[in-house]
N, C-alpha and C positions, 0 to 999 in steps of 0.2 A: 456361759451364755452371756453375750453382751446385751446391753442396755443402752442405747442412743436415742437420748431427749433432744427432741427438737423445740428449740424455742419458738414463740410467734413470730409469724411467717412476712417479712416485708411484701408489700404490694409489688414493687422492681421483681423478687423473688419468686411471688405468685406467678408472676407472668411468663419468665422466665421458662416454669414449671409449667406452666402450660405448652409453651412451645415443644419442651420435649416431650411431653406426653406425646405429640405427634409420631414417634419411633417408635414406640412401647411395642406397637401391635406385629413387626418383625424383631423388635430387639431379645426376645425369647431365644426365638432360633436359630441365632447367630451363635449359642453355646451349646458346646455338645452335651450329649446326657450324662458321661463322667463329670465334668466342670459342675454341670448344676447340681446332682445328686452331691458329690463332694462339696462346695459350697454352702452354706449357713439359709434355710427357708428367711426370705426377710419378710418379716409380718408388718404391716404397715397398723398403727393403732389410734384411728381418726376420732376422737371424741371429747368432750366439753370439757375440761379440765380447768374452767372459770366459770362463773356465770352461775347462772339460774340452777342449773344441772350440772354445775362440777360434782358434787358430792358422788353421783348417779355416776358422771363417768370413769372416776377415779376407783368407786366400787368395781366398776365392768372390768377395767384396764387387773385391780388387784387379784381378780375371778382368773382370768386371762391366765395370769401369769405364773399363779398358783398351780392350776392343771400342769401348766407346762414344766414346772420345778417338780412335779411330784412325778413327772417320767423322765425326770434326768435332765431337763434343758431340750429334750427332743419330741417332736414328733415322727410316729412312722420311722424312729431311728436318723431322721435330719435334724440335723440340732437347727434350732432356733433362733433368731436375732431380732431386737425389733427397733421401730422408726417411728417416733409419736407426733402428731398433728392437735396443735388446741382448734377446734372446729368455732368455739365459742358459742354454738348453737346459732350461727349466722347463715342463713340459707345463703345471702350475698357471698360468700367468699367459698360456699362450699364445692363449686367446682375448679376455681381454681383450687384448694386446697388439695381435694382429690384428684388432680391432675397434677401436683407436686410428687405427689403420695408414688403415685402411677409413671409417672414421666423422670422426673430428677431422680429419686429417690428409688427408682425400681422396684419399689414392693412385688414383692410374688402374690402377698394374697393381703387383703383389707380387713378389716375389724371395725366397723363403726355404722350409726352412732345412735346418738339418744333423740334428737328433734328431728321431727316427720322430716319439714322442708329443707333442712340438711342433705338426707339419709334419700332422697329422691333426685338431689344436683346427683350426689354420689352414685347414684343408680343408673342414671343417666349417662357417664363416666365406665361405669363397669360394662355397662353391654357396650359400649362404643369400641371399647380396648380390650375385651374378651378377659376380663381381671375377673376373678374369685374374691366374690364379698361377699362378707358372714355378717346380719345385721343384729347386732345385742341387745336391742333394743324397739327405736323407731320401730311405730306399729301404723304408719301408712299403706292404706289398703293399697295402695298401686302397685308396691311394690313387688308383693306376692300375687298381683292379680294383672290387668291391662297392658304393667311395665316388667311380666315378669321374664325371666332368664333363666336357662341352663347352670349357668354361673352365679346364681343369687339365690343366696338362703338366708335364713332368719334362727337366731336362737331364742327366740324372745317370744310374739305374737302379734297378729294381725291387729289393729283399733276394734277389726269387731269382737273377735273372742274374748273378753272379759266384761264385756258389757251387755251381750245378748243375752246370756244367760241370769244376769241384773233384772233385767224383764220380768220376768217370769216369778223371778226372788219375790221383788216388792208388790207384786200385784196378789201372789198370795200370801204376804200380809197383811194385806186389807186394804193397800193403799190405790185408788181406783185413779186420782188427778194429781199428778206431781207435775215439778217445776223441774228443770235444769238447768244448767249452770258449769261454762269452762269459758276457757280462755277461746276470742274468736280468730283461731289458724285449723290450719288440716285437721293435726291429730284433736282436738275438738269436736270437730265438725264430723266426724268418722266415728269417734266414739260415742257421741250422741246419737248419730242416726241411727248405730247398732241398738242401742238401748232403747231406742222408740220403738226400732222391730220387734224387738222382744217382747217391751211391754207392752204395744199395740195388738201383738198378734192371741197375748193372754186375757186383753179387753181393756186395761188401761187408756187412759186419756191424758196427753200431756197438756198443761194448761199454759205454760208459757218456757220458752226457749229464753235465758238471760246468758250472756257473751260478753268479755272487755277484753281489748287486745292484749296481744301477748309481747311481751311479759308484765302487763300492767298488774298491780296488786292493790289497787284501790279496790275496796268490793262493798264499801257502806250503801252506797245508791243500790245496788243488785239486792245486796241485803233485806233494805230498806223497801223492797218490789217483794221479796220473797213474804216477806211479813203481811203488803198486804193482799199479795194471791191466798193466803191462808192455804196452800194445798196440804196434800194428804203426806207425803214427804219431797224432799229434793233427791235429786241424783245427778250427783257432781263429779268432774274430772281437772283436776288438777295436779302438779307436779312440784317437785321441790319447791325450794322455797318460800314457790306459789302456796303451793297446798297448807305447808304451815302456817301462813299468816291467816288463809281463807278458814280453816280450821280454827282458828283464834279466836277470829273477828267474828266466827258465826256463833260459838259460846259464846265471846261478852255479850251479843247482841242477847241472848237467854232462849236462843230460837230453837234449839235442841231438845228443849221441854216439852215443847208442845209439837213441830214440825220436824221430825227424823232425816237425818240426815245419813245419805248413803252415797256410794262411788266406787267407780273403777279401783282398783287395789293401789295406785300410786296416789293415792291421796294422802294414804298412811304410810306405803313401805318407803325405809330411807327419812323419815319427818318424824314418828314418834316421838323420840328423846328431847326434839324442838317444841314439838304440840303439848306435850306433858298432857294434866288432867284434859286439857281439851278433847281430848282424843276420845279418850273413855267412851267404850257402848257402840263406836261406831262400827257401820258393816262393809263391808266391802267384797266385789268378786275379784281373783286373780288366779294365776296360774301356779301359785305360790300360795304355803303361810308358813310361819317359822316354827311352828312345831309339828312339823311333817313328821312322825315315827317310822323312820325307814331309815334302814341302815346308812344309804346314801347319805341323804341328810344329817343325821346325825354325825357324822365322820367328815361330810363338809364343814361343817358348822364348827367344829372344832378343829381343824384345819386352817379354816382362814383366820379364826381367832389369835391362834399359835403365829401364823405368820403376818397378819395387820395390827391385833388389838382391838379390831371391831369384829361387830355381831352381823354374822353373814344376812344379806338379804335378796330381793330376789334380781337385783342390776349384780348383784357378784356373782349369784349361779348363773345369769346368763351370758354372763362374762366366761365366766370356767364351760358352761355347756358348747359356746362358739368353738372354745380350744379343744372340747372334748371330740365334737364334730368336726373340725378339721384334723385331727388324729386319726378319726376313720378313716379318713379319704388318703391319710399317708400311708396308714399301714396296706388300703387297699393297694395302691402303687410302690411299695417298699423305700420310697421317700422318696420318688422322682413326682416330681409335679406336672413332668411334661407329658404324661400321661393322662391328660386330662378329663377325656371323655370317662373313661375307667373309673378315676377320683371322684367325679361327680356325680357316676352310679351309685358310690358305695356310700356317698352321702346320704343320696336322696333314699336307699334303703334302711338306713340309720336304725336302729334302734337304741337308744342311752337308758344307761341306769339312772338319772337326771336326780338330782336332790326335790326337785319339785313333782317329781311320781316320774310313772311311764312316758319317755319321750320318741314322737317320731316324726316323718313329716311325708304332708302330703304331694300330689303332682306335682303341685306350685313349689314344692321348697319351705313350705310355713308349718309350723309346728302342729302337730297330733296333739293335745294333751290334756287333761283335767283342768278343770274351773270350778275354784275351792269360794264356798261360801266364809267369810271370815269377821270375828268383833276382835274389836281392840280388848284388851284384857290384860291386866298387870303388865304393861308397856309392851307388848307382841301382836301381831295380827295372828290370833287363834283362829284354826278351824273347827268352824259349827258343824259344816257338812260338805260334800261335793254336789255343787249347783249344779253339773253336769259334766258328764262324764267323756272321756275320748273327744274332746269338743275341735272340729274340722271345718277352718276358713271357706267358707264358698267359693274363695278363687276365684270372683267374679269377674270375668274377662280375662282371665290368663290362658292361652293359648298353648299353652305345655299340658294342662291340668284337663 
């Protein structure tokens, strides 16, 4: 199986890529179904491999690639080759990127990425050119809802499913007026409002909305607001990096004592080992926790240790789950991709043995799946309980669904 890393992309080159992206949409069919079935599937692998969220993308990419080693190099019996893109988390460059991806480079099918406004140029890109994009991440409602497609799935989740269910958590803890707190972009703004639904619908009252752009990590001011709203806890969404420092700075500030601090599961997963005690006690909802007792998990978990040295988390099963669901859709067509309509049935039927529990997914292409209530606990996001159970994106405005 080959491996072709692509260095960062000149602007001359972007553009370039963009122009051919123009062919893409008859350059399929210009090859017979011997040539492509014989031929190497080229997976294109768009995602942060600097920045704020390299950590995240290089997990996804390691997940990825892992599935794919552990059936030979093949999918569906088409061996595999891949084409990697640093996205850098730049919504600016991300259509041209994805029109490199698409156009020069020919990818058969996409993989990426991690930040919303990325992961929506790219979306943008794949219904234009009729491309199969698996998103590992990026949990922008658009994209499984208003922008959704035929051709676009998610192995990851919606901004709302890990948050709605948050709602409901903290209100029956007792906690009646909370504050929140993320970075002011998309996935922010989506993940908060999910969490107001929740908790408003359970009788919660949020007291104040606090926001600093992304990827600013100054958070003393915000800090210094939470302390004197006094609420009953915060409920925060943050992402690498980010999350570690905001995790930090919210211990020294000693605001954890007395105001409880909670969040979307990326506040912790991929940052604990950085957060150290910080971390301690905290809860969080996600799709995921690392000590899932299921066969799956277990056998991931040790799998990807054997083959990176790290401790799986949940951007590497949703890495491996993208490659797991595109394996459906090969084996459904015996590794011809130009069978498309077919491949994309036996997707959207899916059902996976997923390390993170039962996976499937709805109309829209977004994920079916459990939302685990979780505390930090001797360096792991433990699960306390299942916040809820089979948890199903509204697919608000998606016209397939």
């Amino acid at each position: 199986m080959s491996n072709r890393l692509m260095l960062p992309i000149s602007r001359r080159a972007l553009l370039s890529g963009a122009a051919g992206a123009a062919t893409l949409a008859v350059a399929p069919g210009l090859r017979s179904p011997a040539i492509a079935q014989n031929a190497p599937l080229k997976v294109g692998l768009m995602l942060p491999y600097t920045g704020t969220y390299a950590k995240l993308g290089k997990f996804i990419d390691d997940g990825f690639r892992l599935y794919v080693e552990q059936k030979g190099g093949k999918l569906g019996g088409r061996e595999i080759t891949f084409v990697q893109v640093d996205d850098e988390s730049k919504p600016e460059a991300g259509t041209d990127n994805m029109n490199r991806l698409v156009g020069r480079e020919k990818a058969d099918v996409v993989i990426g990425t991690v930040h919303s406004g990325v992961a929506m140029a790219m979306v943008k890109v794949a219904r234009d050119t009729k491309t199969l994009l698996i998103i590992p991440n990026a949990g922008a409602n658009d994209a499984t809802g208003p922008a959704c497609a035929p051709n676009i799935f998610r192995s990851s989740f919606s901004n709302w499913q890990p948050n709605y269910p948050m709602g409901k958590v903290m209100f029956d803890a007792g906690h009646k007026n909370v504050a929140t707190i993320t970075w002011k972009y998309a996935a922010g703004a989506e993940q908060m409002s999910a969490f107001k639904e929740g908790f408003t619908k359970a009788g919660g009252n949020v007291v104040e909305d606090l926001t600093l752009p992304f990827p600013e990590v100054e958070f003393q001011a915000l800090i210094t607001r939470i302390a004197q709203l006094k609420p009953d806890a915060v409920h925060a969404f943050f992402a690498g990096g980010g999350a570690v420092k905001f995790v930090k700075d919210y211990a020294a500030a000693g605001l954890g004592k007395t105001i409880p601090l909670y969040g979307a599961g990326f506040l912790t997963d991929g940052t604990l080992e950085a957060q150290g005690a910080a971390a301690n006690g905290l809860k969080t909802t996600l799709h995921y926790a690392d000590n899932l007792d299921n066969p799956a998990n277990v056998a991931f978990l040790k799998a990807f240790k054997d083959k990176t040295g790290n401790v799986g988390d949940i951007y590497a099963v949703q890495g491996y789950d993208a490659a797991a669901l595109l394996d459906v859709g090969m084996k459904a067509v015996g590794g011809d991709d130009k069978q498309r309509d077919k491949m994309i049935a036996a997707m959207g039927a899916a059902k996976i043995d997923s390390p993170r529990g039962p996976l499937s997914f709805n109309k829209a292409h977004n994920p079916i799946q459990n939302i685990y209530l979780r505390e930090v606990r001797n360096g792991r996001n433990e699960m306390v309980s299942i916040a809820q159970k089979d948890v199903d994106d509204p697919a608000r405005g998606c016209k397939l669904a």
